[in-house]
N, C-alpha and C positions, 0 to 999 in steps of 0.2 A: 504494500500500500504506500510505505514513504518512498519506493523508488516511482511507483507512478505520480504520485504526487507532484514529485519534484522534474520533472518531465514536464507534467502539465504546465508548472510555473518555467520551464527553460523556454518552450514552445510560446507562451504570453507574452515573450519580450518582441519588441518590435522589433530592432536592429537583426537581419537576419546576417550580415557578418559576423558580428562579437561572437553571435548564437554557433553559428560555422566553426567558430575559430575556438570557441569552448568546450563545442563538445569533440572535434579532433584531438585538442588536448586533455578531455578526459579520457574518451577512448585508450589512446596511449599508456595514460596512465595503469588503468584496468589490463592493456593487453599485458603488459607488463608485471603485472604481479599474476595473470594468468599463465605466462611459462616461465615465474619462478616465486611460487607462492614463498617459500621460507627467505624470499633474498629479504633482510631488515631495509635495503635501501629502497626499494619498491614499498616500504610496508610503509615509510614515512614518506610527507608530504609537506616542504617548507611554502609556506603559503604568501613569505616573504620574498621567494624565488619570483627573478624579473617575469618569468615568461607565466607563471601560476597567476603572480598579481595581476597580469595585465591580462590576461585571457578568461581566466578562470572566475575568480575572486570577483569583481565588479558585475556579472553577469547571475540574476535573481535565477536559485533554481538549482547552479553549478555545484556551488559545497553543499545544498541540502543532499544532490543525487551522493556524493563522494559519502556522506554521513551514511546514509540509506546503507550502503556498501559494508561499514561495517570499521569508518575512519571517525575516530575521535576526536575532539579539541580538547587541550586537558591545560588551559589558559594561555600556553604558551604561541607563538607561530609557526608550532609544527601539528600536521594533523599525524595522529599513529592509529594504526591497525591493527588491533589486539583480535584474537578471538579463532574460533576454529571456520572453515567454509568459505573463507575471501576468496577464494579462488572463484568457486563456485557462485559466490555472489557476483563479483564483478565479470563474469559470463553472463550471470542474467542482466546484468546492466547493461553491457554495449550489447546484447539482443534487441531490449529494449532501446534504446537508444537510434540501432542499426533501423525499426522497424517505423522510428517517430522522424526520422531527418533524413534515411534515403530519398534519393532522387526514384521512386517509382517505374517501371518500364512495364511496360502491358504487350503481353506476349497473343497472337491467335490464338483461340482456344478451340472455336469451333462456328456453324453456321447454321442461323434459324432461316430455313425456307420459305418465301412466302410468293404468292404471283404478282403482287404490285406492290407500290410504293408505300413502307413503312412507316406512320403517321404518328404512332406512339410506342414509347416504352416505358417500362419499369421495374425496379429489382426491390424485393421485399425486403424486411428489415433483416433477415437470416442470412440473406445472399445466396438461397436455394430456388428460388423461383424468379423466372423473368416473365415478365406481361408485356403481350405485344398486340397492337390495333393497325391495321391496314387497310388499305382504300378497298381490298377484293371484301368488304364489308366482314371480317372475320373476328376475333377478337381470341386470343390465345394464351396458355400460360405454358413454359416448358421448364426443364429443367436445366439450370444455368451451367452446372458442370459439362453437360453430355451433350446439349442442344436438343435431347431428347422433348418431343410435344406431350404435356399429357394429359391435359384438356381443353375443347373450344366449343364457345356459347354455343349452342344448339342451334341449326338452322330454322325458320321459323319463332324462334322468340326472342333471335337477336336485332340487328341491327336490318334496315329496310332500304329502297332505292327513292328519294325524294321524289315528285310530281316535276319538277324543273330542272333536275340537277344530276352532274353524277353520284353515283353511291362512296360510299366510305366511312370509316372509323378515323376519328382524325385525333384522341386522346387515348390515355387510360391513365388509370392509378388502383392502387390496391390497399389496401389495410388492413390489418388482423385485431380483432377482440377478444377475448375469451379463445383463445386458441383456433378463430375460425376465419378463415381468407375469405373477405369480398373485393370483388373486382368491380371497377367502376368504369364505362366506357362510353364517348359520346362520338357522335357523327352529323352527318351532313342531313341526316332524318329529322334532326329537330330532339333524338330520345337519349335518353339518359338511363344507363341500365347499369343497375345493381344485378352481379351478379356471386351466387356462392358455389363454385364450383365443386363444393365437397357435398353439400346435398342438392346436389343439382336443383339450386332453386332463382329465378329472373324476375326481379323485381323491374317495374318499365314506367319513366319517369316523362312530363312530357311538359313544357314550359318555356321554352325560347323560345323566339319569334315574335310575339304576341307584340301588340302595341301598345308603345310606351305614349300615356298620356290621352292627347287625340291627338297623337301625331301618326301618321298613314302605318301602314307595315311595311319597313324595308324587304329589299330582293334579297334572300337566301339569306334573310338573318336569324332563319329557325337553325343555322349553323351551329353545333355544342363544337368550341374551338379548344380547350382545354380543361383540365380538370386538377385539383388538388386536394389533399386527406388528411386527417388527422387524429388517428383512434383515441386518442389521450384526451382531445377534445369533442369526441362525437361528430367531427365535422368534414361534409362533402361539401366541395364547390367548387361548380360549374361555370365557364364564361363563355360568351359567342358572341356571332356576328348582329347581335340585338341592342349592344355595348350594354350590356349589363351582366351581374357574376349574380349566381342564385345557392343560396346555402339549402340544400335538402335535408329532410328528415327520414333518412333511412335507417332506423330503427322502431320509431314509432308511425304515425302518421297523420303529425302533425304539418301545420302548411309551409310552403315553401317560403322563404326573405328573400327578396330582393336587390340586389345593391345597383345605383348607378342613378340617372344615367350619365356612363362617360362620355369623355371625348369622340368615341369612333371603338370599334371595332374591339373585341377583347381577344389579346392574340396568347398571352400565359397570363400565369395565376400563381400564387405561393404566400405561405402562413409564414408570420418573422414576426419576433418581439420587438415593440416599439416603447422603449424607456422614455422616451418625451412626451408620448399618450398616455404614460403610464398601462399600457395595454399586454397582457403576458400573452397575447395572440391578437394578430390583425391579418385582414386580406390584402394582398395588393395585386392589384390588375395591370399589364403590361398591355398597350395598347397603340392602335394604329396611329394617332397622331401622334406620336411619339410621347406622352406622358406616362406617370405611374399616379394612379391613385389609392390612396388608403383608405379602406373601410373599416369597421367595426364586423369582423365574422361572424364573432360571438351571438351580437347582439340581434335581436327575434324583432320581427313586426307586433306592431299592436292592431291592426286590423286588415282585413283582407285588403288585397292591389297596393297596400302602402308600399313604398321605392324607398330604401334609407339611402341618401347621399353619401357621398365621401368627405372622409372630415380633414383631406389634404392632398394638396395633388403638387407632382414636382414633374414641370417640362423643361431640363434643362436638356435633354434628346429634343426635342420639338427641330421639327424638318427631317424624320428620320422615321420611318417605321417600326416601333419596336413587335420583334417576333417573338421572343421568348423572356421567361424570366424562373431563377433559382435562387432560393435563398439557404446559408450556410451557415446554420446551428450550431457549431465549430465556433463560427467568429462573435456569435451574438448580437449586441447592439453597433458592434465596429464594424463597418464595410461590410456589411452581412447580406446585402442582394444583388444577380449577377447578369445582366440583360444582352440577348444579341437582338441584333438588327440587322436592317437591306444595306446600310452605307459598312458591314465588313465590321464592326469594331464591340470588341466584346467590354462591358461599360459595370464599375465596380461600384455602389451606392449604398449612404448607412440612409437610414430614414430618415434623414432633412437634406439631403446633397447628391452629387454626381463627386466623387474622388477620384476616381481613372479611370484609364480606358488602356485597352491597347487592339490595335488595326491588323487586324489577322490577317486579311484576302490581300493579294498582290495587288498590287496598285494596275497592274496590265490586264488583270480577270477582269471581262466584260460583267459581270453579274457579280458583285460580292457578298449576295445576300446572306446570311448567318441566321439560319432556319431555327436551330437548336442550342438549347445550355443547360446541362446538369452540373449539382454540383453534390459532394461528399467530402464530409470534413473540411480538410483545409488543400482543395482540389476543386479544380471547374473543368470541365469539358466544354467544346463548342464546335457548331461545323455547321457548313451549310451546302449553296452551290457549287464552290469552289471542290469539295471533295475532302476537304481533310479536315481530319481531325486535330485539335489543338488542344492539348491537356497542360494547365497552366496553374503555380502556386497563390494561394491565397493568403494574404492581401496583396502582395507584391503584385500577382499578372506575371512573376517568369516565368515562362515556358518550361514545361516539364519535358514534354514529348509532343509530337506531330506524327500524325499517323496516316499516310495517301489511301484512300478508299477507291475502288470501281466507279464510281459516281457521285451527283450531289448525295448528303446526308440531312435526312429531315427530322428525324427522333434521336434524342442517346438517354442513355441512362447509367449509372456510377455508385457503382457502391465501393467498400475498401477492397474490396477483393476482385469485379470486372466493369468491364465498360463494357456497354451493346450500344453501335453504332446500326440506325434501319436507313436503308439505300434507297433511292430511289426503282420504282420499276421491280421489273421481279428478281435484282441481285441478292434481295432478303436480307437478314440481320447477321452482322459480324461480333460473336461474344469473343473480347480478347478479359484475361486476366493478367492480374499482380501476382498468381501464384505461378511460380514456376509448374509443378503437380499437373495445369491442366494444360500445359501447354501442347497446341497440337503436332501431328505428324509434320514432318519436313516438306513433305510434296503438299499438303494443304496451306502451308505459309508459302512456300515458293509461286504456287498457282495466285492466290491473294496477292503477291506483289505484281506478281506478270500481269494481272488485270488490270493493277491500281500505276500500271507506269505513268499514266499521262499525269497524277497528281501529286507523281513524285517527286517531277520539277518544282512543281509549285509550293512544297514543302518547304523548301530549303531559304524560301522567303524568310527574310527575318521580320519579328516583329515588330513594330512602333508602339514604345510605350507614354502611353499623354497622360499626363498630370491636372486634374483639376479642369478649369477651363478649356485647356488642348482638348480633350475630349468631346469638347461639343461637336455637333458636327460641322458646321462653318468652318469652326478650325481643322477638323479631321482633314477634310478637304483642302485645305491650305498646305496642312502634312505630308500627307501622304499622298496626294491628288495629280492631275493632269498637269500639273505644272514642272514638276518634278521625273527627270530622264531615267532615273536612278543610275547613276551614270553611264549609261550604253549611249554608242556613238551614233548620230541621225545622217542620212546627206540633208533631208531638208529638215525644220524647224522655225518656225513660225506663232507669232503672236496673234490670239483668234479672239473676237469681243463677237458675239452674236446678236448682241441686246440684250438677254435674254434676262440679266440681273447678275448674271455668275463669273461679272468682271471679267476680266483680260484673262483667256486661258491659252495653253502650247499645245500645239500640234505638231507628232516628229512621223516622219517616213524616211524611208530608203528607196532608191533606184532598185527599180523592180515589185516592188507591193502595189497589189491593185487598188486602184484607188476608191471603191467601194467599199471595200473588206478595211481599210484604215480611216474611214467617214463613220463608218458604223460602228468601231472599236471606238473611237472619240466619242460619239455621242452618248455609247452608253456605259463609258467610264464616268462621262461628265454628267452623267443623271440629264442628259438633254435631248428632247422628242426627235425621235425619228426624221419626222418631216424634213430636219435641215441637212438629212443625207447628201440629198442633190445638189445643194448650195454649197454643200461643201467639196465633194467630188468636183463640182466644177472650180475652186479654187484649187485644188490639187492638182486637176489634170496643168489649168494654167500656170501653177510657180514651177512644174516639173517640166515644162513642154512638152506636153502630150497631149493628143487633136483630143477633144471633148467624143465621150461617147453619144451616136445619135440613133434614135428610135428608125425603123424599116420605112418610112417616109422620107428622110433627113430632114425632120426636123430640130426638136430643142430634145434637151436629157430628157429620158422618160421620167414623169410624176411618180410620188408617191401613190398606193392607191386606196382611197379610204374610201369610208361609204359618204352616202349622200346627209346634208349636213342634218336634216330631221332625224335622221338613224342615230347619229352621232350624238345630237343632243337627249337622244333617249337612253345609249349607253353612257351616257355620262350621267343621267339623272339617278340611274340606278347603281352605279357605285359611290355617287354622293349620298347616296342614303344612308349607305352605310357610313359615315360619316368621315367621308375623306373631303376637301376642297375640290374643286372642279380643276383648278391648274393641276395636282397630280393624278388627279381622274382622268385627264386627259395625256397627259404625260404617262400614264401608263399603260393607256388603248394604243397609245402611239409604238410605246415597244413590243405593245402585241403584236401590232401591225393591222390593230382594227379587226382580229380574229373575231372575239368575242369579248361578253365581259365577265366570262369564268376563266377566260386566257389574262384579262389584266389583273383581277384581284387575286387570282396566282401571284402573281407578282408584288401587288399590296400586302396581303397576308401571309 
């Protein structure tokens, strides 16, 4: 107990060098009296010693562990080690130690199958079961060791195909009470389904969508977008595209609370202690205009259709989609919730502020959207379009590990022991562990790298870490943005102002890149509408000398091709609904290319 203790308190200090440099020099010490318990010189510990003073001694936590072990103070500046077992003790000490401050590596373990794109995960509090939700409308738990399945909701009383929309399971979460697993999963049905897989029993929930106020019902905002649990608290809560989170009563059956309504769209969800609210549990919503809102979970309606507001909201994201959010019970009230988003950058927040960020996606990936973030203990995951994973320390933001995936990644989930990463499409879930134990066969890593080459490049990205205000995204964009060559050499490079608001930005090519293919990597590094493809290809062709391309007439460059403008104004009114502005409503039909508007709010949410 006093060697965990005193761990606890080494790992509390902020300075993660001192902490570096303290526990290499206790290590040391312990290894040393482990292969020659009887040496007396090993057994004492001058605490006046320069390198003891300066590394050890000043660092809360350092001489508790050295005590723990089995060294005494006996007033003097010497510690002595009387007693029978030091050896033996200070083995379990740098175990411990080894098992609090290594740098973690996560090995393949094995591969959950599924036919389409992975939409949720989750690993139970044991680290024996994994839950997974996928678009092919399924919903699954297996076994995390083996990748073995060993149960899925039932057809027929799980999840359904909307009246307008595709089908899918786009969350899940799971919690244990009294010793009995329920699974919680929502989809693009609008339903919310309790499930207990051990007596095969489906509870079926039904409540987003509806409209708020008298204001209309938005398009596909019976969406359940996320989900988050709490056994300790009795608490399920659900967010969607209705921008409201709903706390259920599944236990009893009493009614549903309300919370919102937000700014836009609710894209993650997660319970954290808020010391300023004095709150020992609150909700916070992670959502499409880029803010966070805090609610009250706990707290119940007092009559039917009653909506509780949020009692604070922090946009300093605002201009930025936020897609996910986790918070880490590890850190507590300090830096404790962990957000990705579309601008690439995975963003660090205590409940009143934005503290850091750091900018994962390569500055040259067209898409950097950052779909997912889990986190466990003093650890975050993140990944998105880009394909990789980034596994990073908390508070800091240093990267731990990066990990290239077959594809974008849209779910993970982290516990001490694995990470499950869900791919897009039917690549399925990748369970890698911390345990050496499960690590898989050679030809099943080998085959995982030979699929993941393309994202191995993009691995080796390093990351930008921003401080404070750096992190917003204005500045993100200043950082790590278009402006910036990362030093590769161009022939051409040019100064580009479009109007557009996004100041003076660079444009680099080379002799020989077609000048479409470098028009359309510009625009949508620079978050800017398609439309100015042609406008821009035509300065291309001209700084490079090269005849403009012309349509089978010889006429002018061929147009962009959108629809007609009435069409137009009605895909834009229907993802205004959901509560986006019309300039990125429309900035985001544009990177559709006017597909659809289940193609642009892809790309929103």
């Amino acid at each position: 107990k006093k060697m965990e203790a005193a761990i606890i308190k080494l790992k509390a200090v902020k300075d993660e060098e001192k902490v570096s440099k303290a526990v290499a020099t206790i290590k040391k010490l312990l290894e040393n009296i482990m292969k020659d318990v009887n040496n007396e010189k090993f057994r004492q510990i001058k605490t006046n010693n320069k390198v003891i003073a300066s590394k050890v001694v000043p660092v809360d936590g350092a001489l508790d562990l050295l005590m723990a072990v089995g060294f005494e103070n006996d007033g003097s500046e010497i510690l002595k080690a009387n007693g029978d077992n030091l050896d033996l003790q200070a083995k379990r000490a740098v175990v411990l130690l080894d098992e609090a401050f290594t740098i973690p590596t996560a090995h393949l373990c094995t591969v959950l199958t599924h036919t389409q794109t992975v939409r949720g995960l989750y690993i139970d509090d044991d680290n024996k079961i994994i839950g997974s939700a996928c678009l092919d409308n399924s919903v699954r738990i297996w076994e995390a060791s083996t990748g073995s399945c060993q149960k899925e909701l039932p057809q027929g009383t799980g999840h359904g195909r909307p009246a307008r929309s595709d089908p899918g399971v786009l969350c899940i979460g799971m919690m244990t009470k009294d010793q009995e697993l329920s699974v919680i999963s929502g989809g693009r049905d609008g339903l919310v389904i309790h499930w207990k897989p051990m007596q095969e029993q489906v509870i079926r929930f039904l409540g987003h969508g509806e409209a708020v106020g008298n204001g209309p019902r938005p398009t596909n905002a019976q969406n359940v977008s996320c989900v988050c649990c709490a056994s300790q608290y009795d608490l399920v809560i659900t967010g969607g595209w209705d921008k409201t989170a709903i706390s259920w009563d599944t236990i009893g059956d009493a009614p549903a609370t309300r919370f919102g309504v937000f700014g836009a769209a609710v894209n993650g969800l997660c319970l954290a202690y808020d010391a300023a609210a004095t709150l020992n549990v609150c909700g916070v919503a992670a959502c499409g205009d880029g803010c966070l809102y805090f609610f009250e979970a706990a707290k119940k309606a007092t009559m039917p259709g009653q909506l509780l507001p949020p009692y604070r909201t922090l946009d300093m994201a605002a201009g930025t989609v936020l897609r996910a959010i986790a918070c880490s019970s590890y850190l507590q009230q300090d830096c404790s919730l962990v957000t990705a988003s579309n601008d690439g950058v995975l963003r660090l927040w205590n409940t009143s502020q934005l503290v850091r960020g750091a900018a994962l996606a390569s500055p040259q990936f067209e898409t950097p959207f950052l779909y997912t973030v889990a986190v466990a203990a003093n650890r975050a995951a993140a990944a998105g379009d880009e394909g990789v994973v980034t596994v990073l320390q908390l508070p800091s933001l240093a990267v731990l590990q990066r990990i290239p995936m077959p594809g974008p990644v849209w779910s993970l989930a982290l516990s001490s022991t694995f990470l499950v990463c869900g791919c897009e499409d039917q690549l399925g879930s990748f369970v890698f562990s911390y345990d050496p134990k499960y690590k898989a066969a050679d030809f099943l890593i080998a085959n995982h790298q030979a699929i993941s080459g393309a994202a191995a490049q993009r691995a080796k990205h390093s990351v930008t870490i921003l401080n404070g205000d750096a992190a917003r995204p204005a500045a993100v964009r200043q950082a790590v943005g278009g402006g910036v060559s990362m030093g590769q050499g161009y022939d051409f490079q040019f100064p580009v102002d479009l109007g557009t608001g996004d100041g003076e930005l660079q444009i680099q090519w080379n002799n020989g890149d077609d000048p479409t293919d470098v028009a359309t990597r510009f625009c949508l590094t620079n978050r800017l509408p398609t439309g100015h493809v042609n406008e821009i290809v035509q300065f291309i062709q001209q700084a490079s000398g090269q005849a403009p391309a012309q349509d089978s007439s010889g006429g002018t460059p061929i147009p962009t091709n959108i629809p007609a403008p009435s069409v137009q104004a009605d895909m834009i009114a229907q993802i205004t609904a959901l509560g986006v502005d019309e300039a990125r409503a429309r900035d985001a039909l544009d990177r559709a290319g006017w597909a659809s508007v289940e193609a642009a709010v892809h790309l929103l949410f």
